[in-house]
N, C-alpha and C positions, 0 to 999 in steps of 0.2 A: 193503166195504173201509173202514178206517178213514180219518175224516174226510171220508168222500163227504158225509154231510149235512149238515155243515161249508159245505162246498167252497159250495153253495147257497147261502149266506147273503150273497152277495157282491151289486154289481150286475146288474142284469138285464143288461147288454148285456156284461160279462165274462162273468156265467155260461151263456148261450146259447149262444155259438160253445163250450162247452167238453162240451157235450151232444151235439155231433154226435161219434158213434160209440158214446153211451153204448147199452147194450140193456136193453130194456123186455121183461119177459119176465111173462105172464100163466097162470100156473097154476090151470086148469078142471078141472070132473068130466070131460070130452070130452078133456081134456088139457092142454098146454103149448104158447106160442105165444110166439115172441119176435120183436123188431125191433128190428135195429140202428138207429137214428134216421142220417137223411142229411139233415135238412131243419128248420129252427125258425124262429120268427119270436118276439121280443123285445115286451115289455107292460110299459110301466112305470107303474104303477097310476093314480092322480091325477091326474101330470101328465104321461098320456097320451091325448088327445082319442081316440085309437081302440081305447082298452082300456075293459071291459067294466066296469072300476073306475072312468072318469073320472067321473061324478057320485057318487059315494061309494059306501058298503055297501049290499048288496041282499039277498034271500033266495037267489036265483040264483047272485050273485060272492061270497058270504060266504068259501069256502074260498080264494080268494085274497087274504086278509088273514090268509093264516098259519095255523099255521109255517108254514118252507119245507120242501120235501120230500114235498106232499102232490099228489094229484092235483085238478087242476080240471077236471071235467067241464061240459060245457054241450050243449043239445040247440038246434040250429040249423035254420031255412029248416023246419018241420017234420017235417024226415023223417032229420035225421044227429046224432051225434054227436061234440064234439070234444074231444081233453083238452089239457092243460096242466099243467107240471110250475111250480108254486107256488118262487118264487126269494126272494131278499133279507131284510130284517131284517122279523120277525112284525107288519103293522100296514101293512107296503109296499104290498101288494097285487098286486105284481109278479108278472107269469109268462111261462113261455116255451112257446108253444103248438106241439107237436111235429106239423109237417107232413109229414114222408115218411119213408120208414123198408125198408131191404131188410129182408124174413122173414129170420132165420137158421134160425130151430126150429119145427118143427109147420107145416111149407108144405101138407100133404094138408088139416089142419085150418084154417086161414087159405083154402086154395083151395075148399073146403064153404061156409065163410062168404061169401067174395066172387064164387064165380061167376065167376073172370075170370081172365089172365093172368099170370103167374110176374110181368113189368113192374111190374104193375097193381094189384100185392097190396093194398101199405101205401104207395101212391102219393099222396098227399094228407091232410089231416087227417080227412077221414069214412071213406076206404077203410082207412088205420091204424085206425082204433079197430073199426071190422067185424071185421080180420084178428086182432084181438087180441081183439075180442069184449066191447069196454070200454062202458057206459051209464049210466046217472045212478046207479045203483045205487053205482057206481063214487066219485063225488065224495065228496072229503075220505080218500079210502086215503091211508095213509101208507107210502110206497114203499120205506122199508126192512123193514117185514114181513111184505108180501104179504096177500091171493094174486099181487099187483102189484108185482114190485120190479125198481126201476132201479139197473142194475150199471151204474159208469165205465165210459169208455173205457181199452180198452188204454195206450193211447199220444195224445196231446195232436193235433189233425186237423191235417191239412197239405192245401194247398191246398184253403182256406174263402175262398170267394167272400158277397159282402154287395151287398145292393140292397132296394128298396123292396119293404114290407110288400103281402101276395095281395088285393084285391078289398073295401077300405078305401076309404073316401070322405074318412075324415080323419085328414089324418098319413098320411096313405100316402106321400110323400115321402119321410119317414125310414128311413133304409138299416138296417132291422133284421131285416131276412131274414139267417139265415147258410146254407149250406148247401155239402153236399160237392160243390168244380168236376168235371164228367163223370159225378157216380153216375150209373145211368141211373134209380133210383128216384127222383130229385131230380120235384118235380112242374111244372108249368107256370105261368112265370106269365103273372099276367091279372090288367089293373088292374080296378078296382071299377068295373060300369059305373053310369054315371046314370040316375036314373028319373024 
C-alpha cells in the first residue's frame, strides 16, 4: 500500500496501536503463514530503560537503529525468538515488539510448527514467531519485499485497550502495551517477576 512505510516513521507510541490488525505474512518453501497482530508493546530506543536500545548500539540491537520498516529479531531466555517491527526516524532505535497475533493463512502449517491449539497459535511473542517460522536469520528483512511482508490494516482498530508493558523490571509502569479489548489471541499478562 502506498505510503505504509511512510506511515512508520512516526512515534513509537502513535505508530504501535496503529499495527494492531496490520498482517505479517511469511512466505516459506513449506508455504505461507500469516497473522493478523492483535497485540504490541511500544520501545522507544534511548530514552527507554526497558528497550534493548537503552545503552546504545550493539551487535544484537543494530537493526533497530533503522530504517524503519525492518524487522528486529532477537533470541531470548535461550530457547525463543522475538521480532519487532523497527518504527520512527533512522538513528531512533525505536520499535514495536508484535506480541499476539490471530493465524489468518497457513493454520495446518503454523499448527505443525506449534504443536498446540487454534488459541494458542500466535499467542505471545515466541509462539508468533514459531507459527510464522521467523529466526535470527530473519533480522534486518525489510517488510516491504519479502519473503516477510507487513500489509496495513484494513481499517484503523477500534476498541485498543493500553496498560503496562509484559514481564519488564524497568519501565514496566509505562502504558505501552496496545492490544485488541476481547481478541481471544490477546496474550496474558504477567508482570516481570523478581529474582
Amino acid at each position: 500500500m502506498r505510503g505504509w512505510p511512510d506511515s512508520l516513521t512516526g512515534d513509537v507510541l502513535d505508530v504501535a496501536p496503529r499495527l494492531l490488525g496490520a498482517v505479517l505474512r511469511h512466505d516459506t518453501d513449506a508455504g505461507p503463514v500469516a497473522v493478523r497482530v492483535t497485540e504490541v508493546e511500544a520501545y522507544d530506543g534511548q530514552g527507554d530503560p526497558g528497550s534493548h536500545a537503552a545503552n546504545g548500539r550493539t551487535r544484537r540491537n543494530a537493526t533497530m537503529f533503522g530504517p524503519p520498516g525492518r524487522l528486529y529479531v532477537y533470541f531470548t531466555y535461550g530457547m525463543h525468538y522475538c521480532c519487532n517491527v523497527v518504527v520512527g526516524p533512522e538513528g531512533s532505535a525505536s520499535a514495536v515488539l508484535l506480541r499476539a497475533g490471530e493465524v489468518v493463512e497457513g493454520r495446518e502449517l503454523a499448527r505443525e510448527r506449534r504443536g498446540s491449539t487454534d488459541r494458542d497459535l500466535a499467542r505471545g511473542p515466541a509462539r508468533l514467531c514459531q507459527a510464522l517460522g521467523i529466526d535470527l536469520s530473519h533480522d534486518g528483512t525489510d517488510l516491504t519485499r519479502g519473503p516477510l511482508v507487513l500489509s496495513p490494516a484494513d481499517a484503523p482498530a477500534v476498541d485498543v485497550r493500553t496498560g503496562p508493558r509484559v514481564g519488564l523490571r524497568l519501565a514496566a509502569d509505562r502504558p505501552w502495551r496496545f492490544w485488541l479489548d476481547g481478541d481471544p489471541s490477546v496474550s496474558t499478562y504477567r508482570p516481570a517477576v523478581q529474582r
